[in-house]
Each structure stands twice: as structure tokens, then as C-alpha cells.
C-alpha positions as protocol buffer text, in pm:
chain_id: "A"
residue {
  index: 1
  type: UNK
  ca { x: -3296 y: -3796 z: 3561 }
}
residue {
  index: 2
  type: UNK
  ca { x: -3198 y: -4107 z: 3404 }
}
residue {
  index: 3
  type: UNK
  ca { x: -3161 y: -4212 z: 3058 }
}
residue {
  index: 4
  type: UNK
  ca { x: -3474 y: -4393 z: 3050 }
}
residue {
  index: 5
  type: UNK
  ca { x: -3689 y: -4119 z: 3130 }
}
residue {
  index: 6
  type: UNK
  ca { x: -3496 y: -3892 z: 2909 }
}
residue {
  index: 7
  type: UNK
  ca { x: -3616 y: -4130 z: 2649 }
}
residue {
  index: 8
  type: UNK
  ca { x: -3971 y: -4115 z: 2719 }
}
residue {
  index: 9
  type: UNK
  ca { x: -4041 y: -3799 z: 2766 }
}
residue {
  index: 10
  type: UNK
  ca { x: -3845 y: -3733 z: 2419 }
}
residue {
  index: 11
  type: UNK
  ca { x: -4101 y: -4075 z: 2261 }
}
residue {
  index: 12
  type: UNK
  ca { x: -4421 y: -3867 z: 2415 }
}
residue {
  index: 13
  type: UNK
  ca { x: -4287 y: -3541 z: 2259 }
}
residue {
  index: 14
  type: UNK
  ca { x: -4239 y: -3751 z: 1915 }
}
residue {
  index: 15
  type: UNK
  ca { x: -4583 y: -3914 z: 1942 }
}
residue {
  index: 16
  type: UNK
  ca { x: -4764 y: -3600 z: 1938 }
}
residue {
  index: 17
  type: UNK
  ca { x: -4590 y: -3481 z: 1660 }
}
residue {
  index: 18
  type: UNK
  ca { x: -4695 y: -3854 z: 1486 }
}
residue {
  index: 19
  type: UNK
  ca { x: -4874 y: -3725 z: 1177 }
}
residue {
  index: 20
  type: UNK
  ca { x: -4554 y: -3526 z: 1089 }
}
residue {
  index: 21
  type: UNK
  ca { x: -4384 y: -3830 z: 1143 }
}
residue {
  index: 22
  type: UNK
  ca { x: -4607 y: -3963 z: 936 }
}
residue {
  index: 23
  type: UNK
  ca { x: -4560 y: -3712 z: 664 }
}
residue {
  index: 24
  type: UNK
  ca { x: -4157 y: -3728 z: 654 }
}
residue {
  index: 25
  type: UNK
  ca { x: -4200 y: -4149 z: 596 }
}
residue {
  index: 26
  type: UNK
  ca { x: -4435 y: -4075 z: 277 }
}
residue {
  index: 27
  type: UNK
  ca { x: -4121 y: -3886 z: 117 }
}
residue {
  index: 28
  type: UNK
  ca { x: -3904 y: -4164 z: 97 }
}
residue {
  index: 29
  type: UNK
  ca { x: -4248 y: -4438 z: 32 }
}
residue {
  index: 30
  type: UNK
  ca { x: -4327 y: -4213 z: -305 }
}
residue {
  index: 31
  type: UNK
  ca { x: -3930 y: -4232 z: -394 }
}
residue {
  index: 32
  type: UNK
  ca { x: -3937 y: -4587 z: -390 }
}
residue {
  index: 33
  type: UNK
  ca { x: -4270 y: -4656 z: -526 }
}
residue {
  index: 34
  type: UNK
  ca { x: -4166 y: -4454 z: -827 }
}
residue {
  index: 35
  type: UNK
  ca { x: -3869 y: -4650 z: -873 }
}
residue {
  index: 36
  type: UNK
  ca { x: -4121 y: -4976 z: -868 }
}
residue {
  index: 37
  type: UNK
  ca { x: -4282 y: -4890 z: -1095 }
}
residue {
  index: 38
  type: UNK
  ca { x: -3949 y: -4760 z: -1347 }
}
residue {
  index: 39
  type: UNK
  ca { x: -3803 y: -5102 z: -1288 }
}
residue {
  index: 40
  type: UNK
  ca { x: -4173 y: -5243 z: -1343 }
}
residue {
  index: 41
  type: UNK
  ca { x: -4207 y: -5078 z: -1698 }
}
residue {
  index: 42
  type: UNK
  ca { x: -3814 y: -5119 z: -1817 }
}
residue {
  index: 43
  type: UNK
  ca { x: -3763 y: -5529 z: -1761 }
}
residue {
  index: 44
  type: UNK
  ca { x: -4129 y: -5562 z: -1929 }
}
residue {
  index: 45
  type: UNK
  ca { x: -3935 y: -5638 z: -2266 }
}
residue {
  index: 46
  type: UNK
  ca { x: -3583 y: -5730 z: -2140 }
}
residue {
  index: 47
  type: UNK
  ca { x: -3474 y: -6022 z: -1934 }
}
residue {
  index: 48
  type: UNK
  ca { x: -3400 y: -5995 z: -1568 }
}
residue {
  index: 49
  type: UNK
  ca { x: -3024 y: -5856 z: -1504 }
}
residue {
  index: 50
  type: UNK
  ca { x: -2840 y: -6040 z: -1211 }
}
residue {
  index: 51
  type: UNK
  ca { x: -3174 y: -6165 z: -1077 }
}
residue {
  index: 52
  type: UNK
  ca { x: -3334 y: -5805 z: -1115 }
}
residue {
  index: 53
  type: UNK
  ca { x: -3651 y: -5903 z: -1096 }
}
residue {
  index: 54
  type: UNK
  ca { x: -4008 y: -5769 z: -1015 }
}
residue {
  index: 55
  type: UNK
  ca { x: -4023 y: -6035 z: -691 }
}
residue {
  index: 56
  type: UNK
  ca { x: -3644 y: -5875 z: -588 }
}
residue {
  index: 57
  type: UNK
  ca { x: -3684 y: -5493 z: -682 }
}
residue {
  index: 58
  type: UNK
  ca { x: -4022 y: -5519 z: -511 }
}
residue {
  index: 59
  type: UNK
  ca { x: -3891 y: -5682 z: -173 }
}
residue {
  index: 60
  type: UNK
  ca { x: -3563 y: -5435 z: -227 }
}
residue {
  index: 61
  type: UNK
  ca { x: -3728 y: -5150 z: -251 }
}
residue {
  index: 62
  type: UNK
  ca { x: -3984 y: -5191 z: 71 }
}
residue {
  index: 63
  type: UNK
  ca { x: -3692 y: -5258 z: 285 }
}
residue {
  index: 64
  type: UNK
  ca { x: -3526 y: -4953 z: 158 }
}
residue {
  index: 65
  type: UNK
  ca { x: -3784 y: -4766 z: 255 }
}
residue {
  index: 66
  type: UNK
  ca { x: -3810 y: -4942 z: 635 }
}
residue {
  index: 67
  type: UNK
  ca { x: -3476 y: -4879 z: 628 }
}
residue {
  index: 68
  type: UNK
  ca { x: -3450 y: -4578 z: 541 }
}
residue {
  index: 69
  type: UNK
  ca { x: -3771 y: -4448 z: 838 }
}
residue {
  index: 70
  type: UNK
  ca { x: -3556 y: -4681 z: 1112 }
}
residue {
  index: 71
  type: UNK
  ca { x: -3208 y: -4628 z: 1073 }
}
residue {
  index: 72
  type: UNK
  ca { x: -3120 y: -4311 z: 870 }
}
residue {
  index: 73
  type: UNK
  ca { x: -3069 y: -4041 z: 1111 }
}
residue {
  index: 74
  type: UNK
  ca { x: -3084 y: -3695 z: 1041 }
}
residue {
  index: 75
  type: UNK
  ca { x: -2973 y: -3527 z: 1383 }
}
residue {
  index: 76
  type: UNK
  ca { x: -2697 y: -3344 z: 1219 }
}
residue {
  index: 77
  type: UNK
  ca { x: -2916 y: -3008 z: 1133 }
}
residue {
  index: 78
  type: UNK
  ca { x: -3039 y: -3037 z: 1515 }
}
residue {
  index: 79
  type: UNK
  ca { x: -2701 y: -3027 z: 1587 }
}
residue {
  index: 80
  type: UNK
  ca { x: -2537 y: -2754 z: 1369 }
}
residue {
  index: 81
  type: UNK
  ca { x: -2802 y: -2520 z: 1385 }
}
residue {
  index: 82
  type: UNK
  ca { x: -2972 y: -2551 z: 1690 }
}
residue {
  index: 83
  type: UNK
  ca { x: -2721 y: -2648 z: 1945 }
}
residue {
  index: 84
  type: UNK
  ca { x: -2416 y: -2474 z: 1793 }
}
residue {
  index: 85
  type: UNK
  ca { x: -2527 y: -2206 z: 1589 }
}
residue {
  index: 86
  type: UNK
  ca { x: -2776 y: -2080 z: 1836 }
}
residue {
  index: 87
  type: UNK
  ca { x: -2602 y: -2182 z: 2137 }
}
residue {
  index: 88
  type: UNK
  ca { x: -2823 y: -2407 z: 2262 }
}
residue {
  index: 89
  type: UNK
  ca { x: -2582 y: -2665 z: 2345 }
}
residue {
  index: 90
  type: UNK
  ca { x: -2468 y: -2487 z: 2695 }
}
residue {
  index: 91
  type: UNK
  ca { x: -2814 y: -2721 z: 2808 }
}
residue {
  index: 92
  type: UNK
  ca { x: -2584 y: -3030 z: 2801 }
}
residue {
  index: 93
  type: UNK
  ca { x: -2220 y: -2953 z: 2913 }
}
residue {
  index: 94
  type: UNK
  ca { x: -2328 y: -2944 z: 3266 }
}
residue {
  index: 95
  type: UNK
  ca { x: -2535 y: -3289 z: 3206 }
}
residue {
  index: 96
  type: UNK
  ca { x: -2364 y: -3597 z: 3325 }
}
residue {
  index: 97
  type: UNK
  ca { x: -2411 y: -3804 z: 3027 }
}
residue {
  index: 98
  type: UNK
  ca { x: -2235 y: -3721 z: 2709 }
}
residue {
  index: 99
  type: UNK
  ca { x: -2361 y: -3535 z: 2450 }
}
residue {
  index: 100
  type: UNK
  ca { x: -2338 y: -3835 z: 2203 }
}
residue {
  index: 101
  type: UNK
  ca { x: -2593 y: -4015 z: 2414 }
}
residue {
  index: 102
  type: UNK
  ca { x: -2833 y: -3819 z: 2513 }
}
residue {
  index: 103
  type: UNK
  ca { x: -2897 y: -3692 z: 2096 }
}
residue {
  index: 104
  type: UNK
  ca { x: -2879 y: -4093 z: 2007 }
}
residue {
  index: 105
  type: UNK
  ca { x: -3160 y: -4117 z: 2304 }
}
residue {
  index: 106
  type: UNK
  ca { x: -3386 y: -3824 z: 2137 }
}
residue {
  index: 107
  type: UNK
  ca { x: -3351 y: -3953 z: 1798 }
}
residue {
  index: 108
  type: UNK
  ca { x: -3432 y: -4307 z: 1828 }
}
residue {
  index: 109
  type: UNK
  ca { x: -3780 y: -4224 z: 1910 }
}
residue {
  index: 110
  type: UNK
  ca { x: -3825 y: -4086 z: 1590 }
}
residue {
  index: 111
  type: UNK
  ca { x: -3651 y: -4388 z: 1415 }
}
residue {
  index: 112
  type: UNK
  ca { x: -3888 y: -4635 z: 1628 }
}
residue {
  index: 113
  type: UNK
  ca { x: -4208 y: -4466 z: 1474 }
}
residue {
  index: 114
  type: UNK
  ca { x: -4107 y: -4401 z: 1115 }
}
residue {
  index: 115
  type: UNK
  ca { x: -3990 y: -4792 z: 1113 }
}
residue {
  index: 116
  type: UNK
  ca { x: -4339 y: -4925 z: 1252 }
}
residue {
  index: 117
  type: UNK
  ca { x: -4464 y: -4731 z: 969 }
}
residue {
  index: 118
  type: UNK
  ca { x: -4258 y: -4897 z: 744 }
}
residue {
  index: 119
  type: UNK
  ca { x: -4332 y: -5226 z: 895 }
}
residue {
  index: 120
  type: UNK
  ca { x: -4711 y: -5183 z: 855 }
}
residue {
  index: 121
  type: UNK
  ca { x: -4684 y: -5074 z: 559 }
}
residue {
  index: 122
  type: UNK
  ca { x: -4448 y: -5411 z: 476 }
}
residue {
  index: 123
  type: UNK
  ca { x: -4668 y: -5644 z: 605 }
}
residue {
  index: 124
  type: UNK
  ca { x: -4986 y: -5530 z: 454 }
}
residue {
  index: 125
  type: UNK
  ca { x: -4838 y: -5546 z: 112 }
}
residue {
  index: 126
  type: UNK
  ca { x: -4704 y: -5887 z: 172 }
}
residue {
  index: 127
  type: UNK
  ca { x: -5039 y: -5996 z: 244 }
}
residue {
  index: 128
  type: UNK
  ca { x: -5187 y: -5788 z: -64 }
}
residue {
  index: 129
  type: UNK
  ca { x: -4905 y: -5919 z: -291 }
}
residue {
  index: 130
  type: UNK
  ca { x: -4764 y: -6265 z: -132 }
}
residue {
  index: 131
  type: UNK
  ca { x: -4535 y: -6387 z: -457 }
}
residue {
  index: 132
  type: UNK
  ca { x: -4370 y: -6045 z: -476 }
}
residue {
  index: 133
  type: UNK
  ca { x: -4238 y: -6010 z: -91 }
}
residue {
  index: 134
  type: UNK
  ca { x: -3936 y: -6241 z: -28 }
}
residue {
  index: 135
  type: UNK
  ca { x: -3737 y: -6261 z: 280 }
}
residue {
  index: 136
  type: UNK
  ca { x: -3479 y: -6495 z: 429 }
}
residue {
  index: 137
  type: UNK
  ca { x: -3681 y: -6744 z: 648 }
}
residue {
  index: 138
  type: UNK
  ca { x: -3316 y: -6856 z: 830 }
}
residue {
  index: 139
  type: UNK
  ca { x: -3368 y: -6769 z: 1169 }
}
residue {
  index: 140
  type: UNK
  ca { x: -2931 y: -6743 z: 1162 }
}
residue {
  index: 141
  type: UNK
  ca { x: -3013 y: -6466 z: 867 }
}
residue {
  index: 142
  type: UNK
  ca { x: -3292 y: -6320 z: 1053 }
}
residue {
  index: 143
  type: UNK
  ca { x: -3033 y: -6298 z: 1395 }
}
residue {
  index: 144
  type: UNK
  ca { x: -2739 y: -6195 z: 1256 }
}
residue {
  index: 145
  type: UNK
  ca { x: -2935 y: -5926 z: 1026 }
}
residue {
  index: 146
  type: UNK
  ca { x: -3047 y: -5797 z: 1331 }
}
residue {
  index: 147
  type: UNK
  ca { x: -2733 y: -5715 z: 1441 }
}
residue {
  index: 148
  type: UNK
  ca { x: -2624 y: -5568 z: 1135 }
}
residue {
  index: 149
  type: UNK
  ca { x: -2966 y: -5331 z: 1124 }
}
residue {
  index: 150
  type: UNK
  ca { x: -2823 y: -5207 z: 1469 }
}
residue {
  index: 151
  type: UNK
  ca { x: -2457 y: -5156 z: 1361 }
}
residue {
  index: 152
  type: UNK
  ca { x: -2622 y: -4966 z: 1068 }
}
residue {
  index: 153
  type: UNK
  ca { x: -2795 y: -4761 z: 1326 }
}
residue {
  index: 154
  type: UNK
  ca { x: -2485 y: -4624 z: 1487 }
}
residue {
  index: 155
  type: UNK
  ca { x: -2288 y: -4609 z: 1217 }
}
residue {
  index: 156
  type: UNK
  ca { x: -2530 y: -4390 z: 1035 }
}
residue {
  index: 157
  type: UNK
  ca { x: -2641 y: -4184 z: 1375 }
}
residue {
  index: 158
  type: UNK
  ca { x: -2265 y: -4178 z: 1409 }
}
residue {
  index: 159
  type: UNK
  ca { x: -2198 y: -4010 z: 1061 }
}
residue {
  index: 160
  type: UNK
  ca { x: -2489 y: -3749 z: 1093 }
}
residue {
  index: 161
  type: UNK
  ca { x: -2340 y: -3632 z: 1441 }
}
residue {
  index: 162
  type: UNK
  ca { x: -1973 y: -3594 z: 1299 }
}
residue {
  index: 163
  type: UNK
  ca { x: -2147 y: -3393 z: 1033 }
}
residue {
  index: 164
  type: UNK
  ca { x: -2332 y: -3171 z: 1237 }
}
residue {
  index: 165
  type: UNK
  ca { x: -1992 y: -3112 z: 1488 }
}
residue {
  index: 166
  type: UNK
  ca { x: -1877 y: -2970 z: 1175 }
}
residue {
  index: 167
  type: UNK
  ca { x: -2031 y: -2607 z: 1278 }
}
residue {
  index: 168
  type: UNK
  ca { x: -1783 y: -2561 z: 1529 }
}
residue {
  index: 169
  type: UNK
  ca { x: -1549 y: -2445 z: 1243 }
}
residue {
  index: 170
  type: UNK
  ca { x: -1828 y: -2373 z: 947 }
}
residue {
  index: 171
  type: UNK
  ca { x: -2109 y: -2134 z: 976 }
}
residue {
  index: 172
  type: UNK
  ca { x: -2294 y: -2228 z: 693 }
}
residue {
  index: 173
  type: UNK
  ca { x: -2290 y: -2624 z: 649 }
}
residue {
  index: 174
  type: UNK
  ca { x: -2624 y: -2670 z: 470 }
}
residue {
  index: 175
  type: UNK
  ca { x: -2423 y: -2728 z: 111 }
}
residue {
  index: 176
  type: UNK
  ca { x: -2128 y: -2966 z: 258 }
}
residue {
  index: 177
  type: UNK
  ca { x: -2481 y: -3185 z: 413 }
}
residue {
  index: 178
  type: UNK
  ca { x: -2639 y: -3188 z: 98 }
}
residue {
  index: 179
  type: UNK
  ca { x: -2352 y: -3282 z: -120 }
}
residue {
  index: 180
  type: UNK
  ca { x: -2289 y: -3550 z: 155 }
}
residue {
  index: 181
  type: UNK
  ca { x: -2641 y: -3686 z: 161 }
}
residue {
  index: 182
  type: UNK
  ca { x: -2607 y: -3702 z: -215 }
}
residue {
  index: 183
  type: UNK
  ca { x: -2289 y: -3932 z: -149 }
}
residue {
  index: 184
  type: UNK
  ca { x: -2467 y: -4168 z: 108 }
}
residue {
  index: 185
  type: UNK
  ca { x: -2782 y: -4195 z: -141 }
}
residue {
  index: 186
  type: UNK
  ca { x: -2533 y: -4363 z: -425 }
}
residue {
  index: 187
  type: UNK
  ca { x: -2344 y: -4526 z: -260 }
}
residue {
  index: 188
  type: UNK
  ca { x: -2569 y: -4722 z: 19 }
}
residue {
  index: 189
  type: UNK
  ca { x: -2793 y: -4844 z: -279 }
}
residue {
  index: 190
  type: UNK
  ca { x: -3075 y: -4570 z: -216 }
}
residue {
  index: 191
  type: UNK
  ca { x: -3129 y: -4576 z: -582 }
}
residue {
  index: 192
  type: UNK
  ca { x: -3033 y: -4907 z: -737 }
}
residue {
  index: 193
  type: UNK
  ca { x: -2853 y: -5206 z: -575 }
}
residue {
  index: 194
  type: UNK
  ca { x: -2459 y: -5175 z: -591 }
}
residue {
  index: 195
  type: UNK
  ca { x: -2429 y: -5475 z: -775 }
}
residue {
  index: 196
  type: UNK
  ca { x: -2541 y: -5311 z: -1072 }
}
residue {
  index: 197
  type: UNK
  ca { x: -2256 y: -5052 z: -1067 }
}
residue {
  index: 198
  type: UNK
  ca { x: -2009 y: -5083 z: -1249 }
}
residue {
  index: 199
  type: UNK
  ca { x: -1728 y: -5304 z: -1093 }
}
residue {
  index: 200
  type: UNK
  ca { x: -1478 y: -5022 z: -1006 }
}
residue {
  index: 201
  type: UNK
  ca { x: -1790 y: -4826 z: -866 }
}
residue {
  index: 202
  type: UNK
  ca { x: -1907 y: -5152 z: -689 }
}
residue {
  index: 203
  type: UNK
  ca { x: -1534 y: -5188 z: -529 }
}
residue {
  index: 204
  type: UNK
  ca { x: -1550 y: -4819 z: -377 }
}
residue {
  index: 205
  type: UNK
  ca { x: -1855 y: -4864 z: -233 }
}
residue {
  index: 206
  type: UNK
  ca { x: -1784 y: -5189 z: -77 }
}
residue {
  index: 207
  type: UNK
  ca { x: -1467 y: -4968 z: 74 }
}
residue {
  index: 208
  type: UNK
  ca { x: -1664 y: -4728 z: 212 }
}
residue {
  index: 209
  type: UNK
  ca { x: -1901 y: -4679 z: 502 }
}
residue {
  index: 210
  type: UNK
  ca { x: -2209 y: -4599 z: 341 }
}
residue {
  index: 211
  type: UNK
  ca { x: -2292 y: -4938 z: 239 }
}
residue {
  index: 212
  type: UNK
  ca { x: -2231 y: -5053 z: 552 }
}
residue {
  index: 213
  type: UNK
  ca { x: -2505 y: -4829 z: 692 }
}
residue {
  index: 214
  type: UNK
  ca { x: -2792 y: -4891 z: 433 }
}
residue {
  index: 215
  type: UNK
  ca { x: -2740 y: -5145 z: 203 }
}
residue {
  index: 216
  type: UNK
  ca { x: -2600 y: -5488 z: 342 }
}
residue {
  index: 217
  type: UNK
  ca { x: -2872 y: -5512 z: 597 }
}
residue {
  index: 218
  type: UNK
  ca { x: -3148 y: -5520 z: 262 }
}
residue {
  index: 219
  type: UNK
  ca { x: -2984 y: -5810 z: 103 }
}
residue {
  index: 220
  type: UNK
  ca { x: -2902 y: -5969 z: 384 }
}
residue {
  index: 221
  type: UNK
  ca { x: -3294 y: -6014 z: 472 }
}
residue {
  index: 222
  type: UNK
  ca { x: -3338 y: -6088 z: 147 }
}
residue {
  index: 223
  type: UNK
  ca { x: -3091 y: -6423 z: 146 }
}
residue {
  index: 224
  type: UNK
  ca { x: -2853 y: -6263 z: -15 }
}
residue {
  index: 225
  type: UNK
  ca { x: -2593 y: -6353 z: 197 }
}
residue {
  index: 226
  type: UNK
  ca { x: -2392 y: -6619 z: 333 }
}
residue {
  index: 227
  type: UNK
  ca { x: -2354 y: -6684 z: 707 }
}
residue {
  index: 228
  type: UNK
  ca { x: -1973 y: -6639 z: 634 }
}
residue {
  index: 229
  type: UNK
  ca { x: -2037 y: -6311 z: 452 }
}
residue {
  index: 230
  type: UNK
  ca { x: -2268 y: -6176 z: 754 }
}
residue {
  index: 231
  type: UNK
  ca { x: -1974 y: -6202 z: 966 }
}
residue {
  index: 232
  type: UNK
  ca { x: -1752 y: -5956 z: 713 }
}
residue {
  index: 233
  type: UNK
  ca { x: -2021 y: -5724 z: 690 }
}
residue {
  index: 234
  type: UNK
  ca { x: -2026 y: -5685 z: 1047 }
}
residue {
  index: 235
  type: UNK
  ca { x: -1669 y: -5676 z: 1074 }
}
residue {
  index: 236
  type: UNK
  ca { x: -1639 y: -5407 z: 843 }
}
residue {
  index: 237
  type: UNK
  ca { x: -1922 y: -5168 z: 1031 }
}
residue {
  index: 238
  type: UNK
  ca { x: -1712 y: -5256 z: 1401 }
}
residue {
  index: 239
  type: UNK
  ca { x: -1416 y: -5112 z: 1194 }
}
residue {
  index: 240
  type: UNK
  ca { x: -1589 y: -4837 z: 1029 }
}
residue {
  index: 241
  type: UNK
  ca { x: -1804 y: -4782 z: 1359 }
}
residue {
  index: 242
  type: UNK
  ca { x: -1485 y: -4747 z: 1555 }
}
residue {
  index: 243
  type: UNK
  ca { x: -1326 y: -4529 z: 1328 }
}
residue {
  index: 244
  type: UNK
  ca { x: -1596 y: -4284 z: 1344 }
}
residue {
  index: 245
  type: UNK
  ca { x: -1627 y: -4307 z: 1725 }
}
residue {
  index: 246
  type: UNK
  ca { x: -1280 y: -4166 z: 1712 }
}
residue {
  index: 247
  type: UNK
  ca { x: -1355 y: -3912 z: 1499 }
}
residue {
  index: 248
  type: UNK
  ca { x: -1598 y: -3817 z: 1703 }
}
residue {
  index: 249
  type: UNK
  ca { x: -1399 y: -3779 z: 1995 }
}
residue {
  index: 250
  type: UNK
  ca { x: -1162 y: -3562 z: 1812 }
}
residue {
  index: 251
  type: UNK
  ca { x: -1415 y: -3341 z: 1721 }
}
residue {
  index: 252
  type: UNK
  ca { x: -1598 y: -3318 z: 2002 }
}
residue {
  index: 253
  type: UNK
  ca { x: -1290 y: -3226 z: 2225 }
}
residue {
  index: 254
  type: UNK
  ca { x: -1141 y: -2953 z: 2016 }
}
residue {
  index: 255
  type: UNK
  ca { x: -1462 y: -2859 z: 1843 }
}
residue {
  index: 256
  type: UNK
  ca { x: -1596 y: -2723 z: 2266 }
}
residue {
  index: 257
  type: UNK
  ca { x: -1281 y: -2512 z: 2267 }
}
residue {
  index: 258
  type: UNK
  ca { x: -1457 y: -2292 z: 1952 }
}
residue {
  index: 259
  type: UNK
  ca { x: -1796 y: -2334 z: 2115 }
}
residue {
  index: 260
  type: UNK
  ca { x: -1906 y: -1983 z: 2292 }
}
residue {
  index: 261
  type: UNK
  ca { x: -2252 y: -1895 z: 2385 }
}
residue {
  index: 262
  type: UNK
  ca { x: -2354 y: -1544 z: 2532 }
}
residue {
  index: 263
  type: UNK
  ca { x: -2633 y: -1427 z: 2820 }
}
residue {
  index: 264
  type: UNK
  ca { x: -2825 y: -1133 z: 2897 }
}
């Protein structure tokens, strides 16, 4: 079987699940939407603070959520629980793809339909609300934001795997992923831009990968950055990307030697 039909029957499995699909994007929607409307009620007597305004938190805070449904991956309790824990991943070893693959190929349908949700969802409230949605009409912005959105992609999918490998060694991870999707929320903007941070906060989270996975991609739709700048970001997620890649090897190969599963 090739990849491609491993990847559609996994999209026909996701679209008749759709409505839960459906249900999982409205968690992140009312997160944002509440945050709208906080920003909404405390600039209504202040000035705007480093061009925190309604049009930018509004346009900031719908891409979050897109960005959020399309790129943020959450295959690590699949992984840890299900294939580890419960010895389920015996299924793969005798596959001849690698493991990395073929759980990148059965998540990405569920990233493909969250997004279009988002999308919709976008585009109906630009038409609703026209002067509050702003993005980069640069088709060079557009283009190379593209290509950051997919670096995110990886890096992120690439982070959640790591994560769940971790259950070769732990037998309880659900605390170490919470504390670490507590990290990832700060510090990729999922609650205010990091230019708002303070500047010593702001310089960490320029250091590390989170950003890199669900933050620069936002502003950079929004014409927030340079062409010059686009090319650092992606720099920095190729570095970060490879780095975890490697990590991921390492884990992989003596994380199998702890792996045991048992028959009837």
C-alpha cells in the first residue's frame, strides 16, 4: 500500500468523524473570541500599544485560531498511550515506511479539516467585518508565508512526536505534556503577541522553537515582516527543524530497544 492511499483511507476515517472535528476547532474559536472581546473592552479608554489595535488583535486573533486547527498537532497522546503504552506500535515495525511518516500522514487529515474550518470561518467574517480583517496583499509575503506555515507544520508535528517517544522511558507522561503545552501556549503568542513581553521574555522566545511553530507565520500574513526577515524566520525553523529531526532519531533508535509488546 502506498502512502497515498494510506492517506485517504486515514482522510475518509477523519471525515466521518467531521462533527467532532468540528467540535475540537470551537475550543480554540471561543478562546480567541474571548480574548477579542478583553482586548475590545481594555483599549476602549487607552490608546493603542505598539499598534494594538482592534483592526490587528482582530486579524491576530483569527489567524491564531486557523493556525492553531492547521498546524498544531497533537499526535503525541496517540503515540504514548496508544502505540507504546498499549503496544500497539508492533503494527508498524514490520511496515516499510518509517514510523515518523506514516503518523505525519494520519494526522494531516485532521489538520486539513480543522484549517478549512478556520478558513470559512475567516472569510465569512472578513466579508461581515471588511475594515477589521487585514492581511499582506504581497504575493512575495503571501509565498514565502507559505513556506513558513509548512515549516511550522513539521516543526510542531515534529515536537508532539518527540513528546510522545517520551513513554519509552515514562509511564505516566500526561503532566510533563501538559506543563509543555503550557510552555508552547506562552511562548508561540497563543495568548498575546510576543512583542508585548517584556524584552528579556521577548529575547527567549525569539530563541526558542515555539515561536517558530505558531507565531511568525501570523505576523508574517499580517505584513509584519520584511522580505529580509522572512528569510531568518525560515532559517531559524530549518535549524530548529533539523535539530529536532535528530532528536528524533535518537529517540526513536534507543527508545525500540525499551519497546516490548506481549501475545496470547
Amino acid at each position: 500500500m502506498s502512502l497515498f492511499n494510506i492517506f485517504f483511507l486515514h482522510l475518509q476515517q477523519v471525515f466521518y468523524h467531521r462533527l467532532r472535528s468540528l467540535v475540537w476547532f470551537f475550543i480554540p474559536l471561543m478562546n480567541n473570541l474571548t480574548l477579542i472581546l478583553f482586548w475590545s473592552g481594555a483599549l476602549k479608554n487607552t490608546a493603542p500599544v505598539a499598534n494594538w489595535n482592534m483592526s490587528y488583535i482582530a486579524t491576530y486573533y483569527f489567524l491564531l485560531t486557523i493556525a492553531e486547527a492547521l498546524l498544531s498537532s497533537h499526535i503525541e497522546e496517540d503515540v504514548a498511550s496508544i502505540d507504546i503504552q498499549q503496544g500497539y506500535l508492533v503494527r508498524y515495525l514490520l511496515r516499510p515506511f518509517p514510523y515518523y511518516w506514516i503518523k505525519c500522514i494520519e494526522e494531516v487529515p485532521y489538520r486539513l479539516l480543522q484549517g478549512s474550518y478556520g478558513v470559512i470561518l475567516l472569510v465569512s467574517f472578513s466579508f461581515i467585518f471588511s475594515n477589521l480583517i487585514h492581511i499582506s496583499s504581497d504575493p512575495i509575503v503571501l509565498g514565502m508565508s507559505a513556506i513558513i506555515f509548512v515549516l511550522a507544520y513539521f516543526l510542531s508535528y515534529t515536537m508532539k512526536i518527540n513528546l510522545g517517544l517520551s513513554a519509552f522511558w515514562f509511564i505516566d507522561s500526561r503532566g510533563f505534556f501538559e506543563l509543555f503545552t503550557i510552555i508552547l501556549i506562552i511562548f508561540s503568542g497563543g495568548i498575546v503577541p510576543l512583542h508585548l513581553f517584556p524584552a528579556p521574555v521577548q529575547t527567549l522566545s525569539y530563541i526558542l522553537p515555539f515561536a517558530y511553530s505558531g507565531y511568525f507565520h501570523i505576523i508574517a500574513l499580517q505584513g509584519q515582516l520584511g522580505v529580509m526577515q522572512l528569510f531568518q524566520v525560515m532559517g531559524v525553523q530549518i535549524f530548529w527543524l533539523g535539530c529536532l529531526l535528530l532528536l528524533n532519531r535518537t529517540l526513536w533508535n534507543n527508545g525500540i530497544k525499551q519497546f516490548t509488546a506481549f501475545g496470547q
